[in-house]
C-alpha positions in Angstrom: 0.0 0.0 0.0 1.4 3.3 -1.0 0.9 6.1 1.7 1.8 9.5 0.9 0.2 12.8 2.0 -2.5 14.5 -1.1 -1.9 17.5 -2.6 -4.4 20.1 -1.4 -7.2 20.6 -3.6 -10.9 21.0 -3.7 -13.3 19.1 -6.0 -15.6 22.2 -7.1 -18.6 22.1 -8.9 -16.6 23.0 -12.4 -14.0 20.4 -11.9 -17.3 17.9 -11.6 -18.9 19.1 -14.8 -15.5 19.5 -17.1 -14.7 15.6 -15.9 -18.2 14.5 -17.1 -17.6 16.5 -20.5 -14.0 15.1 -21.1 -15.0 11.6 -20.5 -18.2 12.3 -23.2 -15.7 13.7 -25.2 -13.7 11.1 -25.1 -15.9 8.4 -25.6 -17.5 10.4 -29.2 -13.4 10.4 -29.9 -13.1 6.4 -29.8 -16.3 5.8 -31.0 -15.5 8.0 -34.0 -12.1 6.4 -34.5 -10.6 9.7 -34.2 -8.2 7.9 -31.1 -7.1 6.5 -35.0 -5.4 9.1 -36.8 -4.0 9.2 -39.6 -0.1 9.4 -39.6 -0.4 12.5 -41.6 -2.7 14.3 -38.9 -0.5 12.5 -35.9 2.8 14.6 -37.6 0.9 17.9 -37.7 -0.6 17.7 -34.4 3.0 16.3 -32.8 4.7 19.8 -34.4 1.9 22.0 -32.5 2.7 20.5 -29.5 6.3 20.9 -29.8 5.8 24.5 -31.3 3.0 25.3 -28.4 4.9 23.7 -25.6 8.4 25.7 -26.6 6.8 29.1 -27.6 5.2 29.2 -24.3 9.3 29.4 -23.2 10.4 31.9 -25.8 11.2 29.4 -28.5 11.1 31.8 -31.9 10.8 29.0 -34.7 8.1 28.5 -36.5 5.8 25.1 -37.1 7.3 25.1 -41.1 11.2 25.2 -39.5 10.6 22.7 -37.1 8.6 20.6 -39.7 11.8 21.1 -41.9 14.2 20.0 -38.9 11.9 16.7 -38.7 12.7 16.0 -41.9 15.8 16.7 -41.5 16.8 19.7 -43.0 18.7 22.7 -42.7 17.1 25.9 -40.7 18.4 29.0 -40.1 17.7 30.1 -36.6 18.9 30.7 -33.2 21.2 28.3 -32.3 19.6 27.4 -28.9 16.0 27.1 -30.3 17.5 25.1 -32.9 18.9 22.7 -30.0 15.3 23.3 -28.0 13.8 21.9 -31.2 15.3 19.4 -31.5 15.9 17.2 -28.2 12.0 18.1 -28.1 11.7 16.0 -31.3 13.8 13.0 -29.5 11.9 13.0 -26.9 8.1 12.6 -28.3 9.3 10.6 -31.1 10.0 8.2 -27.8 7.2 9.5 -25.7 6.3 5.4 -25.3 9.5 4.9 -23.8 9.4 6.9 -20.4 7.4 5.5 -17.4 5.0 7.9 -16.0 5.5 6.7 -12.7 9.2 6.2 -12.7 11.1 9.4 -11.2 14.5 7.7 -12.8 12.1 7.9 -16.5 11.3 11.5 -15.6 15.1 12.3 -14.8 16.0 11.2 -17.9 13.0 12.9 -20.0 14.7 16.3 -18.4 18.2 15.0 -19.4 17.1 14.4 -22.9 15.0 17.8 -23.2 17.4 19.4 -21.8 20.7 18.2 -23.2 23.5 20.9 -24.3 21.1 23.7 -23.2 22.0 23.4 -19.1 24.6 22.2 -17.1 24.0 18.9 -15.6 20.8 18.1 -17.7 18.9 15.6 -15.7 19.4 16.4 -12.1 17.4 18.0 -9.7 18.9 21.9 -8.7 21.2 22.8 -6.2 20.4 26.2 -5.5 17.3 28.0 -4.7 15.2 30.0 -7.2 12.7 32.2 -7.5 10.7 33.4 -10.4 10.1 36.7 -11.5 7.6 38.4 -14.2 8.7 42.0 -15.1 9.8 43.6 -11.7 7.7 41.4 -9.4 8.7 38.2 -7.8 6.0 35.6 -8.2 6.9 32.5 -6.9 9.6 31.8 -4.4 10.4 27.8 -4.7 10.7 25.9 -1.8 14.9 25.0 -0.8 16.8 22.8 -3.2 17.5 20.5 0.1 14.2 19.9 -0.2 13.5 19.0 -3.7 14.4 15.2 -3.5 12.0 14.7 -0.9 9.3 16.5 -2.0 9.3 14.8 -5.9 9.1 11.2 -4.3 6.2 12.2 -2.4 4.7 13.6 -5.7 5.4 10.3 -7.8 4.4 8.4 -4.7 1.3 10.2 -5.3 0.5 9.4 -8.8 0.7 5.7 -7.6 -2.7 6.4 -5.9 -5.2 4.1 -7.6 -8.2 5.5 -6.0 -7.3 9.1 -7.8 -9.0 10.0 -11.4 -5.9 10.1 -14.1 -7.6 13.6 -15.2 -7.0 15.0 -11.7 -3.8 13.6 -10.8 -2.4 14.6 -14.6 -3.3 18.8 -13.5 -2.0 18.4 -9.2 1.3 16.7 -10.8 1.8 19.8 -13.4 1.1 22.3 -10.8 2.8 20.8 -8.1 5.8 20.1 -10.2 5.7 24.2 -11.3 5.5 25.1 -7.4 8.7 22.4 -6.3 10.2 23.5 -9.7 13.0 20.9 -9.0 15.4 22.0 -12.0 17.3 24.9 -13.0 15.2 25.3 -16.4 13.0 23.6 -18.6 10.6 22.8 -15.6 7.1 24.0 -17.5 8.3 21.9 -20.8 8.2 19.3 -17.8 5.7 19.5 -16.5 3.5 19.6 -19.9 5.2 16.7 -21.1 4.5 14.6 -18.0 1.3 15.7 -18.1 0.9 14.0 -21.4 2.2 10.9 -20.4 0.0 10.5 -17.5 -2.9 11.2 -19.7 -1.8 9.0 -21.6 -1.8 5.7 -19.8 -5.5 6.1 -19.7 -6.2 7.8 -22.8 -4.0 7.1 -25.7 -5.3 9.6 -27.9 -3.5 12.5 -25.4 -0.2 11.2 -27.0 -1.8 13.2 -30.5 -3.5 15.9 -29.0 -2.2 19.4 -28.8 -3.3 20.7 -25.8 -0.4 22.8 -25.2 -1.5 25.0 -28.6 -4.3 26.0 -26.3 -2.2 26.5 -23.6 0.2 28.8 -25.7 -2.8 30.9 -26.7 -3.8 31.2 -23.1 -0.7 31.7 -21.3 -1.8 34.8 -19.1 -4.5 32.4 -18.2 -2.3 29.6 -17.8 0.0 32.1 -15.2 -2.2 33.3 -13.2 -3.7 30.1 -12.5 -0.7 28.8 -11.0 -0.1 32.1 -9.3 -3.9 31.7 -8.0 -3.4 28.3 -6.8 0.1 29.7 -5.3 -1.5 32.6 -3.0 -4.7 29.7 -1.9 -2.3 27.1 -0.9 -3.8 24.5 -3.6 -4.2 23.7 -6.4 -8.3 23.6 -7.9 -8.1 26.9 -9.5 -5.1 25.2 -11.9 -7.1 22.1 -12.2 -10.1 23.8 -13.3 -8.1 25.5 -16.3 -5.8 22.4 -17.1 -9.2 20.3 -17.6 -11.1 23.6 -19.7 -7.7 23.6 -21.9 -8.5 19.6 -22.1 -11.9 19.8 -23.2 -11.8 22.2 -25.5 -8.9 20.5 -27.1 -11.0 17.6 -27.6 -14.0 19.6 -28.7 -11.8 21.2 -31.6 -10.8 17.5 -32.4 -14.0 16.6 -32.7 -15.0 19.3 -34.9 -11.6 19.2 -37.5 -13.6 20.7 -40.4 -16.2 18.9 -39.3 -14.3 15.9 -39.8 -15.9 12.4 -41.3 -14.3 9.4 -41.5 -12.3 8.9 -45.0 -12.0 5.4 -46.7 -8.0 5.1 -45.5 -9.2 6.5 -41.8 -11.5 3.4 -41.8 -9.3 0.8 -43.3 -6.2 1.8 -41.7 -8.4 1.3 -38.6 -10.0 -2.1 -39.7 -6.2 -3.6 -40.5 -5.1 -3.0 -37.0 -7.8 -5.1 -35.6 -6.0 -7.8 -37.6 -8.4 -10.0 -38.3 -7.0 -12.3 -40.9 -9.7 -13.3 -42.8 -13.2 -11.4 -43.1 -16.4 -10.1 -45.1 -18.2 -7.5 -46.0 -20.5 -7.9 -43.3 -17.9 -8.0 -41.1 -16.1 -4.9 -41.6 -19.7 -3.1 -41.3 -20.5 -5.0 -38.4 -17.3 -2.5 -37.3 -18.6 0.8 -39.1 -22.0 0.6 -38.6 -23.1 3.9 -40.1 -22.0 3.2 -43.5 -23.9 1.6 -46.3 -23.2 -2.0 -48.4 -22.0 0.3 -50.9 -19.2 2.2 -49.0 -18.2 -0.6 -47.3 -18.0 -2.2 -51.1 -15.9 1.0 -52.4 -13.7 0.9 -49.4 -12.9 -3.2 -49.7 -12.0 -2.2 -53.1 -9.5 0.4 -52.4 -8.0 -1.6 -49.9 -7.2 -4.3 -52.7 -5.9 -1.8 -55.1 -4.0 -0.6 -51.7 -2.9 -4.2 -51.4 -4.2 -4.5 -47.7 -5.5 -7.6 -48.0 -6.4 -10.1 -51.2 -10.2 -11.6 -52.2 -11.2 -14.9 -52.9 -14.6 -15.8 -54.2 -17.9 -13.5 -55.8 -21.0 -11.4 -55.0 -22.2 -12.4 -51.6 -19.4 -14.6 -50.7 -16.3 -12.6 -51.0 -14.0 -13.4 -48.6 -11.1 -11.1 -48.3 -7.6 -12.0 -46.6 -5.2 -10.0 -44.8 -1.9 -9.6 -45.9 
């Protein structure tokens, strides 16, 4: 059993009615196959989030330069955005490799974020800090003695079971801002783990740009953590992080009013892999289309060389590859 003291919060009235619109969300999303994307849409939305999430720090590249350093070209630009760019691009191109609830995996996500921009990338600070916007000091963080202390208590909190993923995802980020256990790159962090944790309940948060959002909000985004700061907890933060949430998914949900293509559907169907099927069987898994679309997309996926036929009419059979 894994006993650590909560993170103060309050379950308010908006937190309840944003977690029961997320999880509707949600369920539309993987009942639409959006959780599906095509590896097209995946790319785009993966260079918002890395364009969102480094902006939000000062980053000056734009989406087309760090869509041309993906691909691996030349870009002229600062050299330490450049650098920014791309460790960012390691990282979520590996996002399935840290542990969410490892502090050694979340270590190393900093190293890797953080490499050749910092000294001693990776490790937790040894100084104290404080942060300042314009003249005023906002946010004084707490000793660096006590830093390794306070960040197992905080992963010893996510282990909590009997906490919602959607909460836990927002006290981590905030509560992570307010330790701010490293010299730099701790809101990158803290969006980042924010992801992950998301996302071992809800894979679809590994595609979903929330930080765009974020980015567009950040005086928002601010002065809910300084908010939650002057209250001693953190509901004021939760109550944004889950708006910026759901009104991610609501603009997924209504991508120029997005349907279902052909390849969306079959890409979808193949990675059920089941080896040998029918007509009826792939629209017993789209059930809003008719015998004929189902027909015109079987079709394609032959010309695609998906999967082969055998047989006529009625009794086509069609094979996976």
């Amino acid at each position: 059993m894994i006993v650590s003291m909560k993170p103060p919060y309050d379950i308010s009235p908006k937190i309840l009615k944003l977690i029961s619109s997320i999880s509707e969300k949600i369920g539309e999303v993987n009942a639409n196959y959006l959780s599906k994307q095509s590896p097209q849409l995946r790319k785009q939305n993966r260079i918002k989030t890395i364009h969102s999430s480094l902006q939000i720090e000062g980053n000056t590249l734009t989406e087309e330069q760090i869509t041309a350093l993906i691909e691996n070209k030349r870009v002229i630009g600062p050299q330490k955005d450049v650098v920014e760019v791309l460790n960012a691009i390691k990282v979520y191109d590996k996002l399935n490799n840290y542990e969410f609830l490892s502090e050694k995996s979340f270590l190393t996500a900093h190293q890797n974020l953080m490499t050749g921009l910092i000294n001693k990338s990776g490790e937790y600070r040894k100084q104290g800090v404080g942060i300042v916007k314009g003249t005023k000091l906002e946010h004084v963080a707490p000793p660096y003695k006590n830093v390794p202390y306070l960040m197992k208590d905080l992963f010893k909190y996510l282990k909590d079971t009997n906490e919602l993923t959607l909460i836990k995802s927002c006290v981590f980020h905030y509560e992570m801002e307010f330790i701010h256990p490293f010299i730099d790159g701790n809101g990158r962090m803290g969006r980042l783990w924010q992801t992950l944790i998301l996302m071992s309940e809800y894979p679809i948060f590994e595609f979903l740009p929330f930080e765009t959002l974020i980015s567009k909000t950040q005086k928002d985004y601010y002065k809910s953590l300084a908010v939650s700061d002057k209250l001693g907890k953190s509901t004021i933060f939760i109550e944004y992080m889950l708006n910026v949430i759901n009104q991610s998914l609501e603009s997924l949900l209504s991508y120029n009013n997005r349907i279902l293509k052909d390849t969306d559907r079959l890409e979808h169907f193949i990675s059920l892999q089941i080896k040998s099927f029918t007509r009826k069987d792939y629209m017993n898994v789209f059930k809003d289309i008719s015998s004929a679309t189902a027909s015109r997309d079987l079709k394609k996926g032959i010309v695609l060389k998906l999967f082969k036929s055998a047989g006529t009419m009625n009794k086509t059979e069609y094979l996976l590859k």
